[in-house]
TORFIMAR-986501 format. One record per residue: residue number from 1; residue in three letters; y, z, x of N, C-alpha, C in turn. Coordinates in steps of 0.2 Angstrom, whole numbers. Each point is the difference from the previous one (the first is absolute). Layout:
BEGIN
(node NUM 'ala' (Y Z X) (Y Z X) (Y Z X))
...
//
This chain:
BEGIN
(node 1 'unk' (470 566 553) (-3 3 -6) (4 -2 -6))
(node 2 'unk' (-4 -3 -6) (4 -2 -5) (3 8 -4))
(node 3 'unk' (2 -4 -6) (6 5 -1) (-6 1 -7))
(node 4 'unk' (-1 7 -2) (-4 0 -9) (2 6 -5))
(node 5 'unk' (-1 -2 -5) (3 5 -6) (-6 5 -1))
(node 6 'unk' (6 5 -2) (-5 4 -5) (-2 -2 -7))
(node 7 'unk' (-5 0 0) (-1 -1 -8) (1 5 -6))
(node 8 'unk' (1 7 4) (5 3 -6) (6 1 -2))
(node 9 'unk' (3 2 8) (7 2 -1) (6 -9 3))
(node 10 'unk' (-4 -5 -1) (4 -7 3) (3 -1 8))
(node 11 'unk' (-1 6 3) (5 0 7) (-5 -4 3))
(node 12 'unk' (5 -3 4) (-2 -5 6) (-1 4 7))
(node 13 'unk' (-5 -1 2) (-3 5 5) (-4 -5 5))
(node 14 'unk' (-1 3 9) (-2 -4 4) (-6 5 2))
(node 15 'unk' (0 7 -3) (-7 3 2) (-6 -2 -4))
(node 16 'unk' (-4 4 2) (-6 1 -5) (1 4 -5))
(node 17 'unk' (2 3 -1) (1 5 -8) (9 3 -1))
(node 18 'unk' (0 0 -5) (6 1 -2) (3 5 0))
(node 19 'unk' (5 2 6) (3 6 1) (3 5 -6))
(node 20 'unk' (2 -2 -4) (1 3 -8) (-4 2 -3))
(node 21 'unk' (-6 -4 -2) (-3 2 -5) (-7 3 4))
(node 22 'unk' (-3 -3 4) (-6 2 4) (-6 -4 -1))
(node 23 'unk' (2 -7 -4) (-7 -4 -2) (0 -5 6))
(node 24 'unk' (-5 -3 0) (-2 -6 6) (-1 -5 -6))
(node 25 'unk' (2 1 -7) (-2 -7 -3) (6 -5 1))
(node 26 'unk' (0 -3 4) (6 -4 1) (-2 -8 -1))
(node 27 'unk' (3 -6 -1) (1 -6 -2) (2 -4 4))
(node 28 'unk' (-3 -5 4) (4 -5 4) (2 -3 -4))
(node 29 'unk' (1 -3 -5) (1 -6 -3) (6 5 -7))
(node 30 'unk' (6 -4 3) (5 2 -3) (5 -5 -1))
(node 31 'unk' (7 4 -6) (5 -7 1) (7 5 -2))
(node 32 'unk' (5 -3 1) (6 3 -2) (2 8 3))
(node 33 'unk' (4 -1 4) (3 5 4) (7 5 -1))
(node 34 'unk' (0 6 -3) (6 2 0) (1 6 3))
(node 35 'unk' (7 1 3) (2 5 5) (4 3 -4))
(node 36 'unk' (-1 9 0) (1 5 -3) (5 3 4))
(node 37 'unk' (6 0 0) (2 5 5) (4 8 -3))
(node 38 'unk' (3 -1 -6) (1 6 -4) (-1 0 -5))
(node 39 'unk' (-3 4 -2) (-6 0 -5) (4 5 -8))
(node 40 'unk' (6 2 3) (1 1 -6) (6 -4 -4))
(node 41 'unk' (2 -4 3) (4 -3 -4) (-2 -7 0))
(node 42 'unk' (-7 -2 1) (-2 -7 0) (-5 0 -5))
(node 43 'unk' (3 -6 -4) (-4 1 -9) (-8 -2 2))
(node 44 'unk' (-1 -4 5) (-7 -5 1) (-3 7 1))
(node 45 'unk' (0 5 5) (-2 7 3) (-2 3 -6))
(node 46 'unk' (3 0 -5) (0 6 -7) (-6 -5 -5))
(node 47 'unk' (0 -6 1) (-3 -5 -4) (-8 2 6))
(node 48 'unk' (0 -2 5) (-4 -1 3) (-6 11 0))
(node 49 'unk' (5 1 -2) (-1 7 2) (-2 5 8))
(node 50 'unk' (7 -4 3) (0 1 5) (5 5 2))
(node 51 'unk' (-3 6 4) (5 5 3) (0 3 9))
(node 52 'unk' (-3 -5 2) (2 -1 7) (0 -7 2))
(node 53 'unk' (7 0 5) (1 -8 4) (-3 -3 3))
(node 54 'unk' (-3 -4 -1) (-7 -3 3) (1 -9 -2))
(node 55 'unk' (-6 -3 2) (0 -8 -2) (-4 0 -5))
(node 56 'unk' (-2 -2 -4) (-5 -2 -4) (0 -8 -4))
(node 57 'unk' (-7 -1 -3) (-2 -6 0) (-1 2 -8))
(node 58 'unk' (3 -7 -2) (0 0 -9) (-5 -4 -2))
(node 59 'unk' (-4 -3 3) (-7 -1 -5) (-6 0 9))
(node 60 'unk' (-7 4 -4) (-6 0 5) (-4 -4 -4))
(node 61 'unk' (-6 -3 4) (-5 -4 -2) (-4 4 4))
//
């Protein structure tokens, strides 16, 4: 199973719909990969507006 993004919240997910938010609108077609691991003192996390540890992808098509 390939690996696909949410289209709202950016995490990179292998389900059908996004354990966080609850959509199934998700995006095969992605690029740029960042690992979150502590979200309060990681500027990209406060920029990205992220507040839980997760993978997410910096641009969807």
């Amino acid at each position: 199973m390939s690996e696909k993004v949410c289209r709202h919240c950016l995490r990179v997910l292998e389900g059908q719909t996004c354990p966080v938010c609850g959509t199934s609108d998700l995006a095969e077609e992605w690029s740029g990969l960042v690992i979150i691991l502590d979200t309060e003192r990681s500027e990209i996390a406060k920029r990205l507006g992220v507040d839980i540890p997760d993978r997410f992808a910096l641009k969807v098509r």
